[in-house]
C-alpha positions in Angstrom: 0.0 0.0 0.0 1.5 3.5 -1.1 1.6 5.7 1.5 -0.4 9.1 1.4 1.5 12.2 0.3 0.9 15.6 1.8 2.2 18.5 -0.1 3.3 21.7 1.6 3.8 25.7 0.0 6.0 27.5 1.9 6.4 31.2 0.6 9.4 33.4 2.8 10.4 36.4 3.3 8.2 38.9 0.9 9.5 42.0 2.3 6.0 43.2 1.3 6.3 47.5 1.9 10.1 47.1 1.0 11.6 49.6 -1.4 14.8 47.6 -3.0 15.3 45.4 -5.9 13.8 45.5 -9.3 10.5 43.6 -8.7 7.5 44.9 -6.2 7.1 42.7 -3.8 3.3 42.6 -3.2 3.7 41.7 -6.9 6.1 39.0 -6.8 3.9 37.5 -4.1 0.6 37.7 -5.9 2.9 36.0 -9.0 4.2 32.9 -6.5 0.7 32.7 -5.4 -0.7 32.1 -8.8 1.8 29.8 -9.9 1.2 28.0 -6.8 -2.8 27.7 -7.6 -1.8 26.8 -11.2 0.3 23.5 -9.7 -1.4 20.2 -10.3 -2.3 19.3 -7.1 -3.2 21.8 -4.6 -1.2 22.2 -1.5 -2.6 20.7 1.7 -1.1 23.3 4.1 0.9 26.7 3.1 3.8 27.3 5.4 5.0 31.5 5.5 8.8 32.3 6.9 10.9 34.9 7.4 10.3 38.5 6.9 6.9 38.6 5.5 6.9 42.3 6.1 10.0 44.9 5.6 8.6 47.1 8.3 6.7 44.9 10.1 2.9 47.0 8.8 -0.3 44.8 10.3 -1.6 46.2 6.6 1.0 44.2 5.2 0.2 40.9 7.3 -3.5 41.2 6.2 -2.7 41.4 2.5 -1.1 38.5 3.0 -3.2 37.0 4.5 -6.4 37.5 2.5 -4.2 36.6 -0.7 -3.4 32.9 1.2 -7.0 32.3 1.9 -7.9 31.6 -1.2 -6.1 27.9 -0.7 -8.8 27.3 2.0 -6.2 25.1 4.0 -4.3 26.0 7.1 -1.9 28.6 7.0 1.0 28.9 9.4 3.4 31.8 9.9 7.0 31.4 10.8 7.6 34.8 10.8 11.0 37.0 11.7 11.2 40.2 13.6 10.6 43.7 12.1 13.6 46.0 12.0 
């Protein structure tokens, strides 16, 4: 008997509100998201770690969060400390 397989997303450290680099980050998120939705099977938990916000902004944590919600499974946050 094959044993089940659980699959797990984890996203880190979005920096969402930081100014550096060439990409957005909210936008590079919403991209990772969407190639994450587009994966053949769904994930069955999502996993967030490090810096999910550069200056640690609850607006920032609710973005995300709304934007994980639509994989309707648990989401846990590993997250690190603001600056």
């Amino acid at each position: 008997m094959a044993s089940p397989t659980s699959i797990l997303l984890q996203l880190t450290d979005s920096h969402l509100g930081g100014t550096w680099g060439r990409t957005e980050p909210i936008r590079a998120l919403d991209e990772t998201i969407a190639a994450a939705r587009r994966l053949a099977q769904a994930p069955d938990a999502v996993i967030f770690t490090g810096d999910l916000s550069d200056r640690g902004d609850v607006g920032d944590y609710r973005m995300v969060a709304d934007r994980l919600a639509a994989f309707d499974v648990p989401v846990h946050y590993l997250v690190g400390k603001p600056r």
